[in-house]
GUPASE-407984 format. One record per residue (C-alpha): residue in three letters; x, y, z. Coordinates in Angstrom, 1 decimal, decimal comma, always signed. Example, Ala and Ser with C-alpha at 12.3 -4.5 7.8 and 13.67 -1.06 7.14 Angstrom:
<rotor><code>ALA</code><east>+12,3</east><north>-4,5</north><up>+7,8</up></rotor>
<rotor><code>SER</code><east>+13,7</east><north>-1,1</north><up>+7,1</up></rotor>
***
This chain:
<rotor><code>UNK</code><east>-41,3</east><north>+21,2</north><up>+47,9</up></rotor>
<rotor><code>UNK</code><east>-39,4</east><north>+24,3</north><up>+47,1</up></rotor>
<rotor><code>UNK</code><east>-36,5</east><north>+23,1</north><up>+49,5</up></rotor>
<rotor><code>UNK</code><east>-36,2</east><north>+19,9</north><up>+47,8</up></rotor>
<rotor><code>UNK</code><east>-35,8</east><north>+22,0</north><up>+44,8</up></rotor>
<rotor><code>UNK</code><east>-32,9</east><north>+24,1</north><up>+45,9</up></rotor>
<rotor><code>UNK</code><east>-31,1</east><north>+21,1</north><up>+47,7</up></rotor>
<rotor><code>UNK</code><east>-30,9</east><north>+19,5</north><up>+44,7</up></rotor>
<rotor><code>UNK</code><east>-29,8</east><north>+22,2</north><up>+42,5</up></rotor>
<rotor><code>UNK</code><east>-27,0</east><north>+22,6</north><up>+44,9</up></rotor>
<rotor><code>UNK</code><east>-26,0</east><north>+19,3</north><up>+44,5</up></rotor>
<rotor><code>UNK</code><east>-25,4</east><north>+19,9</north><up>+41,3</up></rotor>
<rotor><code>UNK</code><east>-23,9</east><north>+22,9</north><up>+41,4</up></rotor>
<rotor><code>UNK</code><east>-21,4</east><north>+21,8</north><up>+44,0</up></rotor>
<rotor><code>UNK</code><east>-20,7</east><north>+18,0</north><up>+41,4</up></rotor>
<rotor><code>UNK</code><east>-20,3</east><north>+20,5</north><up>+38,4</up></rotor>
<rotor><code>UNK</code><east>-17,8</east><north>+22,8</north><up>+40,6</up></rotor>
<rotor><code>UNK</code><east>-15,6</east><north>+19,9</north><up>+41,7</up></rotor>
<rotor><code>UNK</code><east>-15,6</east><north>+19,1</north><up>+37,7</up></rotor>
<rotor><code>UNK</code><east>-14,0</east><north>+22,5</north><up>+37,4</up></rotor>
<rotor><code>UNK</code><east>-11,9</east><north>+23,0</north><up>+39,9</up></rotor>
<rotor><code>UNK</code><east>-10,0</east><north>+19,8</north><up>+38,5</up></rotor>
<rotor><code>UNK</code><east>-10,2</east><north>+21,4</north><up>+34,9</up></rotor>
<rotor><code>UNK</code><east>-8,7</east><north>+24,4</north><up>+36,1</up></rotor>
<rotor><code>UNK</code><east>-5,4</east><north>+22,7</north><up>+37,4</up></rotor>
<rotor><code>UNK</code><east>-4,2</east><north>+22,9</north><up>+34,3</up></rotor>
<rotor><code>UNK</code><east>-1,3</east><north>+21,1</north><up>+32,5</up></rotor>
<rotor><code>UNK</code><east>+0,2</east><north>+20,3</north><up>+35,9</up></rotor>
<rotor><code>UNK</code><east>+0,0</east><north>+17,0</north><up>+37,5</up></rotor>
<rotor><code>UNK</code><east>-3,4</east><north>+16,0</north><up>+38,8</up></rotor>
<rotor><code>UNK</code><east>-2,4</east><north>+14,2</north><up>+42,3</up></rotor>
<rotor><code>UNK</code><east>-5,5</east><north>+14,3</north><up>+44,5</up></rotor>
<rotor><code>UNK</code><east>-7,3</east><north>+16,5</north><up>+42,4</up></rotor>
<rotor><code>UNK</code><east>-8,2</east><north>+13,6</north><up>+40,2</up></rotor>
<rotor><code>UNK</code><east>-10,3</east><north>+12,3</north><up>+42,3</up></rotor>
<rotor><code>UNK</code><east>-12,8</east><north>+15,2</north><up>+42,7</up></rotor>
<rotor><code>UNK</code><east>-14,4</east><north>+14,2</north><up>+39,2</up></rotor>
<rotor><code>UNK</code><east>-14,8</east><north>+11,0</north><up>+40,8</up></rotor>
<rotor><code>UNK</code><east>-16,6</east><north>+12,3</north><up>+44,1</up></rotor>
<rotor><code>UNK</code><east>-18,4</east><north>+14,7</north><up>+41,8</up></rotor>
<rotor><code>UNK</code><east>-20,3</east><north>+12,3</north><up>+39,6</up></rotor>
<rotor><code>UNK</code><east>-22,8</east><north>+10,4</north><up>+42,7</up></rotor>
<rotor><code>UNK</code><east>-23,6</east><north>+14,1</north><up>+43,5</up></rotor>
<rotor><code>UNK</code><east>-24,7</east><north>+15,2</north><up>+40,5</up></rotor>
<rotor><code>UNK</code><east>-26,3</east><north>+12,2</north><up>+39,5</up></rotor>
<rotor><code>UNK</code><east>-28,2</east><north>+12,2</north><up>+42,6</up></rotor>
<rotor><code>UNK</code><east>-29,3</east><north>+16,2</north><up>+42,4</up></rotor>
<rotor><code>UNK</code><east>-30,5</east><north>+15,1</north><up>+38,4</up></rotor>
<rotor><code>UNK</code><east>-32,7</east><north>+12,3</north><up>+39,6</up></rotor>
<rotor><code>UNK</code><east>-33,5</east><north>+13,4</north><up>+43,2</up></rotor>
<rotor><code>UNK</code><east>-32,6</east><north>+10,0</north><up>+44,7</up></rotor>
<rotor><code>UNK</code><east>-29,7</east><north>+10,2</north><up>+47,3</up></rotor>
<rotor><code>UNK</code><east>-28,9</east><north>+6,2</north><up>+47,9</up></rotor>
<rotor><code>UNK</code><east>-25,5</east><north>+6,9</north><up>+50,0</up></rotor>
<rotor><code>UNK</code><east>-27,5</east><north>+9,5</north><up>+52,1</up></rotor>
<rotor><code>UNK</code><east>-30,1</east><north>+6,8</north><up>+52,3</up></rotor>
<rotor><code>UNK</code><east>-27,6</east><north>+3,7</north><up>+53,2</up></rotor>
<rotor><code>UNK</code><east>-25,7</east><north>+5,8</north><up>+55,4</up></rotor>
<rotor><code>UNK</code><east>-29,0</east><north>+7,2</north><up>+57,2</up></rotor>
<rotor><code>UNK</code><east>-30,2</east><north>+3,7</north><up>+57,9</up></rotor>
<rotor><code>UNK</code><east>-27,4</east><north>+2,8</north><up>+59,8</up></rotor>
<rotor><code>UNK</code><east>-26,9</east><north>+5,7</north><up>+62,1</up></rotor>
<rotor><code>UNK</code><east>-30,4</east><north>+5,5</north><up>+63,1</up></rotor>
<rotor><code>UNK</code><east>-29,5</east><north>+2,1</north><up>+64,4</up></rotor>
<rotor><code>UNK</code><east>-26,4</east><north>+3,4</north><up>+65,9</up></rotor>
<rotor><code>UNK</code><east>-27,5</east><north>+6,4</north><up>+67,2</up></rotor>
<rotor><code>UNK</code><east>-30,7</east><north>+3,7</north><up>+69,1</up></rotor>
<rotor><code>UNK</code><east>-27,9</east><north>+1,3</north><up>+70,3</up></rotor>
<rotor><code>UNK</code><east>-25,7</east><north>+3,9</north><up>+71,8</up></rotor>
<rotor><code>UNK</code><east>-28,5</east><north>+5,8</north><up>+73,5</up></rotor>
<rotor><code>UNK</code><east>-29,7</east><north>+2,7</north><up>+75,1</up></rotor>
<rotor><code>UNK</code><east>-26,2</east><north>+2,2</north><up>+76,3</up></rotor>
<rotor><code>UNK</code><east>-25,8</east><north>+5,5</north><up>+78,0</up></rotor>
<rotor><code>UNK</code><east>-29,1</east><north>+4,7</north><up>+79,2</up></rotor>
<rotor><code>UNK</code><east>-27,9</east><north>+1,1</north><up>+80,7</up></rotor>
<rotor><code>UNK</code><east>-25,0</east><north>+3,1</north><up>+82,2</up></rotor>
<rotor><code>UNK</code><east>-26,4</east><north>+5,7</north><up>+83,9</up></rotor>
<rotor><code>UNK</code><east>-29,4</east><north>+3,5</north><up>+85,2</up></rotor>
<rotor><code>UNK</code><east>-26,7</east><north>+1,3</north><up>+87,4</up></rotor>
<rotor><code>UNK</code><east>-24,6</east><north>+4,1</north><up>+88,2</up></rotor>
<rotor><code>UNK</code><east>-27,7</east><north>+6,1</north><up>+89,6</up></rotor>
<rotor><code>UNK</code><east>-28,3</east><north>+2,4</north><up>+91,5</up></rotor>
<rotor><code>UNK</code><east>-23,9</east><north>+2,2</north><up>+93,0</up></rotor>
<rotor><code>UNK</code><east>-24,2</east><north>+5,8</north><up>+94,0</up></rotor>
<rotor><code>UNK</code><east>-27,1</east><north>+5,5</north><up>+96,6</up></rotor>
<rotor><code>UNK</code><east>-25,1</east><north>+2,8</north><up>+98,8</up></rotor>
<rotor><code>UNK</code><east>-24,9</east><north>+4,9</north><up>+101,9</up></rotor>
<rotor><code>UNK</code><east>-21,0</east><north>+5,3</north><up>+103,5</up></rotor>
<rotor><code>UNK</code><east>-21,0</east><north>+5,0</north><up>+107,1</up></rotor>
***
């Protein structure tokens, strides 16, 4: 519990820190620091209400990738085990 505590305190620590880091450019021309406010405010939001739906999305689909491409390897290395035993005479 107390992990889930921290990580999302750091979530908004790091959102508010992106916030300020664009405030501290200055009078200057933003450039690609404009859009850390707009990378900040999904990571904040998720540390204040403890919900993480990119994380989520994202984790959902690599689970499925992660399946498909270790039953790949697995297809692969099953008939390469099966061409390496032909005997060379």
């Amino acid at each position: 519990m107390a992990n889930l505590t921290v990580n999302r305190i750091l979530r908004v620590l790091f959102g508010s820190s992106l916030i300020v880091v664009t405030m501290a450019v200055g009078s200057a021309p933003l450039g690609g620091f404009s859009i850390l406010p707009l990378i900040a405010i999904p990571i904040i939001l998720s540390g204040i209400y403890g919900e993480n739906p990119v994380g989520e999305l994202t984790e959902k689909s690599l689970n499925a990738l992660k399946t498909r491409v270790s039953q790949w390897v697995d297809k692969l290395f099953k008939r390469g085990a099966m061409t390496t035993q032909i005997r060379f005479h």
